[in-house]
N, C-alpha and C positions, 0 to 999 in steps of 0.2 A: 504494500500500500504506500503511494506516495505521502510521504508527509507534507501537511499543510506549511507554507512561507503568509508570513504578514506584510502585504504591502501599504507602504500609506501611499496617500495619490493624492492629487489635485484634478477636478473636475470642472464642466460646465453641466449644469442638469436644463431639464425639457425647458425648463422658463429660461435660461441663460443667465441663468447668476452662475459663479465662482462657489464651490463645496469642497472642503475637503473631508475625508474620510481613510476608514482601514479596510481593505480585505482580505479572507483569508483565500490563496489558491497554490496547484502545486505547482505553478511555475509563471513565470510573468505575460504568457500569452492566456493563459487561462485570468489571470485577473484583468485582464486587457476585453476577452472577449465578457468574463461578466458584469466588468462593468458597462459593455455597449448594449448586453440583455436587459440591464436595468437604466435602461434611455441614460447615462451619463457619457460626455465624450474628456477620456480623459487628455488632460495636458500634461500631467509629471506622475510617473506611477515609480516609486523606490522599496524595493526589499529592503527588510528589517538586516538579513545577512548582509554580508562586503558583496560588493560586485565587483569584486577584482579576478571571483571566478567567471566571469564574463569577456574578461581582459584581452584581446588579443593576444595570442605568443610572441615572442621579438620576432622571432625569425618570417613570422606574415604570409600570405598564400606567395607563391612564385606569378611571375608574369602569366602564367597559361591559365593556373586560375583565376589570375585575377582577370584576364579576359570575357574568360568563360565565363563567370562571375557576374559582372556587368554587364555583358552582352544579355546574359538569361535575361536579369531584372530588368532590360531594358525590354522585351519579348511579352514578360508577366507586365508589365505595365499599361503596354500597348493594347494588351486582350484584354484591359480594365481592371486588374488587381491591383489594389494601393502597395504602396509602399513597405508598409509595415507587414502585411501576409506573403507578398513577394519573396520577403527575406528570411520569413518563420518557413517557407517551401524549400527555398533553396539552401537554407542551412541544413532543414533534417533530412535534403537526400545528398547533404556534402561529404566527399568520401575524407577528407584529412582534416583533425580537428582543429587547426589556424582557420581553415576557410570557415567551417562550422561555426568555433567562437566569434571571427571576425562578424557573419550575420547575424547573431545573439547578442552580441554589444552593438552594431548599430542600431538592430530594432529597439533595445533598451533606450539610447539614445533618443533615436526619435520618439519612442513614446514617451518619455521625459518631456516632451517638448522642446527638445533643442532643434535647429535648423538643420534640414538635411543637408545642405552642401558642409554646414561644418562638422556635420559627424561623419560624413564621409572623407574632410580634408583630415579629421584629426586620428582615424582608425586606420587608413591605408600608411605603407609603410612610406618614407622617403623617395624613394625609387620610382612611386608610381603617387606621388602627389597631382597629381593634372587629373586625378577620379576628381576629386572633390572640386578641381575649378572649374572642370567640363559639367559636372551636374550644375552649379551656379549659375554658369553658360548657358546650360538649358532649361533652369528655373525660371533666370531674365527673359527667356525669349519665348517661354510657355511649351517650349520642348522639351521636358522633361528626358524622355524616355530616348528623343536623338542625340542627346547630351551624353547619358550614357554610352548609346551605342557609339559614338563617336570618340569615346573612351576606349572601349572596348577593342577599337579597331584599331585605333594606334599601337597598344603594348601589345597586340598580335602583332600587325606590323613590324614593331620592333624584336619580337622573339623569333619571327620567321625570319628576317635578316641576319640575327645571331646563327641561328641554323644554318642560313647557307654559308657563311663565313668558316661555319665549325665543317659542314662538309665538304667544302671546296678545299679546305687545306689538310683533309684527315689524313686522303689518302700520301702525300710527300712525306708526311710527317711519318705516316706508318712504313714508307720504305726509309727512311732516313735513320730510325731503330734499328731497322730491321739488320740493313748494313752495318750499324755500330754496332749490333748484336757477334752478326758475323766478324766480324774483324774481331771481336774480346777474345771469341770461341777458339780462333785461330792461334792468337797469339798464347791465351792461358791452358788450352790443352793438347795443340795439337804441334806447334813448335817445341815445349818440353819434353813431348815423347820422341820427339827426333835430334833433341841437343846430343842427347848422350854419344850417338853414332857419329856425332863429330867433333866431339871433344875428347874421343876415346883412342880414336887414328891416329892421336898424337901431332899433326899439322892443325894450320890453321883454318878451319871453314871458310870456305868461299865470301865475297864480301856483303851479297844479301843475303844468305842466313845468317851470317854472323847479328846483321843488323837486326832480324828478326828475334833472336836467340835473344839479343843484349835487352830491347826492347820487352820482351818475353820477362826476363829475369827482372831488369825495373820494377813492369806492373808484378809480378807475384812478390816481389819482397816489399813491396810498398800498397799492397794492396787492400791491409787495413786502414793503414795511416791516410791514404787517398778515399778511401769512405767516407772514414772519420771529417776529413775535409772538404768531402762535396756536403755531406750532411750536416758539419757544424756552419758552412756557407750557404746550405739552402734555407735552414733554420733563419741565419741572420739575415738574407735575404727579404725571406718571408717576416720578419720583426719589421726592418727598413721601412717595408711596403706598406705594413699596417701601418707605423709611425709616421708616414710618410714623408721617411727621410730621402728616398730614394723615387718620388712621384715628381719633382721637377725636373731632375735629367732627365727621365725617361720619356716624360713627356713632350720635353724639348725635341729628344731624338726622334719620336714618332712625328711632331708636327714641324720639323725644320728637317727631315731626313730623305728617302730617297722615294717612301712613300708619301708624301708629305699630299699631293694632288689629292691622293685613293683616300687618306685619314680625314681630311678636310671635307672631301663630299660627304663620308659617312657618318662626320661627328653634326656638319653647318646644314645638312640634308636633314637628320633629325628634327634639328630644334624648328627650323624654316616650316616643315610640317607640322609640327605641333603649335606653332605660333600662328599661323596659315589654319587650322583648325577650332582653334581658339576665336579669331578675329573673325572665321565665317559663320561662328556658333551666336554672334553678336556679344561678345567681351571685348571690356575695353583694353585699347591697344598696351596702355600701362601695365596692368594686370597680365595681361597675355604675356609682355614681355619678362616680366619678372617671374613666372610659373616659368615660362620653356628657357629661361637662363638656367633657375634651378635644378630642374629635369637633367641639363648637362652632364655627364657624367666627368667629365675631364676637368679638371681644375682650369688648366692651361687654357681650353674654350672657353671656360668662363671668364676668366679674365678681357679677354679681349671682347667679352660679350658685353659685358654689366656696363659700360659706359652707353649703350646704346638707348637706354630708359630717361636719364640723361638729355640727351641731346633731342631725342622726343617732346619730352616736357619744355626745351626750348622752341619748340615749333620747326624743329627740321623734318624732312620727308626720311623716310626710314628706307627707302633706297639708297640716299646719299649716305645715310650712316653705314649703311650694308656694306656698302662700297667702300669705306675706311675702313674696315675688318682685317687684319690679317690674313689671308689663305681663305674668304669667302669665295665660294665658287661665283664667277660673273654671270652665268647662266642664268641664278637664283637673282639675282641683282638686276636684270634684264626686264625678266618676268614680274619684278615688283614695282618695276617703273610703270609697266605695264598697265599691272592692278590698281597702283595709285590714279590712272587715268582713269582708268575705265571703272573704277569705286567695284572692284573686286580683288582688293589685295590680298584678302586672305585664300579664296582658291588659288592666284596663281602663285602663292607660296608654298601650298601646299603644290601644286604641280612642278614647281620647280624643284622641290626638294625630292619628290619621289625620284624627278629625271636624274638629278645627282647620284640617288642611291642606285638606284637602276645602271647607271654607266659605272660607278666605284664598283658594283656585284660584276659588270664585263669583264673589267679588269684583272680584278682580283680573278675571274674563271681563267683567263685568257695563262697568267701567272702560274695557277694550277696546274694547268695542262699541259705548260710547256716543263713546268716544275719537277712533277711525277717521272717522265722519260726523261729528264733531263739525270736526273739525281740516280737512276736505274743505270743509265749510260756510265756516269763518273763513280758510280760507288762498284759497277760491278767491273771497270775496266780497275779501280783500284786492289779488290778482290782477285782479281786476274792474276795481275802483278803480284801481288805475293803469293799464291797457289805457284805461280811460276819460281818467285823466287825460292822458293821452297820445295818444289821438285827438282829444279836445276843443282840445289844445293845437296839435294842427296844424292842423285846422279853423280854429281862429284867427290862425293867422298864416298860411294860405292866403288866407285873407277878405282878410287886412291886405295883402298882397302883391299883391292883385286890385284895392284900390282903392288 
């Protein structure tokens, strides 16, 4: 039997005064639905317990839920479920409990009476803050539920993008082990089974096994102390990066490096999209700008970005400022000249930005593909070479051992 919870609430009753009261239910949609059986519509309903087990996890759905997520309640909204029952549905058929809680503390939320865009800005994680200003977006403009969906579609957007990123480079990367695999194998087991036979002839081995042999003996005598060293360096590594002692070289090198064209469409394509979404949603352009600054995921972007609000608030055209950017693609810059004419700057930012990501995704394929046979050729013409110098070297100290 479930046990009874004490909620107090705050109400409006049939006549439209202000009531407050207790009730008892086993859980807060059950005091929610009776209090609408008993004609009250409530504005703040609080469990006697902590709602902290309401709380979201840190860790918060991933991007694919949180797609999935919004996109649903945008679907249940459409087909006329409020709010509040949209998220009591999609919670209890959520399969991971971040997603579950996160719908159990907004609906709290909202039934407290707090504003849905800010229980929505204040429950999602960092990462995907543009929920709560895209629902805003669509409070102002009486599109709720395109608001969402409009959410919805960007962090797929953005997670499909990571996907083909991660697929386009898997396979180089899986031959590129593969071959450092092969090469350890050679040197750590199969050159020592062959040292002895030339080191026992009493001359000296040929001058590519010797190299092998010497190289061979290195890594096995040192081949704790070299663990211990890749591990005590990936460790600090990994500290650096959290501390982020080591996120401004690195970022320098991705945005002033050889990629610099491909990082630039994929980082200034993002935000152009999301601010291009935002501005077509009817948010104002200050607001927009300061959501798809923070969205940024690169420090280094953002720097060059944040001045841009700025110069807005002076009365500049946000092409011109687009234009001062470091490494902004001009293509996106083009198209916003465009939109400023034609009073549709937020589609062609958004159009501009997908065409960046779309040409940075050519590239990078184009990369791939010449990448994979490329590294096949030089890892296995390396492999060659030592298979050779390594038969040739027994060959000659068989010879030597014959005569």
């Amino acid at each position: 039997m479930v046990e009874a919870i004490r909620f107090d609430y705050r109400a409006i009753d049939p006549n439209g005064r202000r009531v407050r009261g207790v009730v008892l239910a086993g859980s807060d949609a059950e005091a929610f639905e009776q209090l609408r059986r008993d004609g009250l519509s409530p504005l703040e309903l609080k469990a006697a317990r902590s709602r902290a087990a309401v709380t979201p996890k840190a860790s918060g759905p991933t991007d694919r839920e949180t797609a999935e997520l919004v996109s649903s309640l945008a679907d249940l909204l459409r087909a006329g479920v409020d709010m509040r029952t949209a998220l009591s549905i999609l919670g209890g058929r959520a399969g991971r409990p971040s997603v579950r809680s996160l719908c159990q503390s907004l609906a709290a939320d909202i039934s407290s009476g707090e504003a849905i865009d800010r229980a929505f800005g204040r429950r999602f994680p960092p990462g995907q803050a543009l929920v709560g200003f895209m629902v805003a977006a669509g409070e102002a403009s009486g599109d709720l539920s395109g608001g969402l969906q409009r959410a919805g579609e960007m962090i797929q957007g953005r997670q499909q993008l990571r996907d083909q990123l991660i697929g386009i480079l898997a396979y180089p990367m899986f031959v590129l082990v593969s071959a450092i695999a092969a090469v350890l194998v050679i040197l750590l087991f199969i050159v020592p089974s062959i040292a002895p036979l030339a080191t026992d002839g009493g001359g000296a081995p040929p001058l590519a096994l010797g190299v092998m042999i010497a190289v061979s003996n290195f890594l096995r005598t040192n081949l704790g102390l070299g663990g211990v060293v890749l591990l005590g360096g990936g460790l600090l590594a990994t500290l650096m990066l959290r501390l982020g002692a080591l996120s401004g070289p690195l970022e320098l090198l991705i945005f002033e490096g050889p990629a610099k064209r491909t990082v630039c469409a994929v980082v200034y394509g993002a935000f152009s999209i999301s601010l291009g979404t935002m501005l077509a949603a009817g948010a104002p352009i200050g607001d927009a700008l300061r959501l798809s600054t923070r969205a940024v995921r690169s420090a280094a972007a953002r720097r060059r970005l944040d001045p841009i609000g700025q110069a807005i608030r002076q009365g500049r055209f946000l092409s011109d400022v687009l234009a001062e950017v470091k490494g902004f693609p001009p293509a996106i810059v083009r198209l916003a000249v465009v939109g400023e004419a034609t009073n549709t700057l937020g589609e062609m930012l958004v159009r501009g930005g997908r065409m960046e990501e779309q040409a940075a995704i050519r590239r990078i394929e184009a990369v791939g593909r010449i990448a994979g046979p490329a590294l096949i050729v030089v890892l296995g013409a390396m492999l060659g070479l030592l298979m050779a110098g390594l038969l040739s070297g027994v060959s000659a100290v068989g010879q030597s051992v014959l005569r």
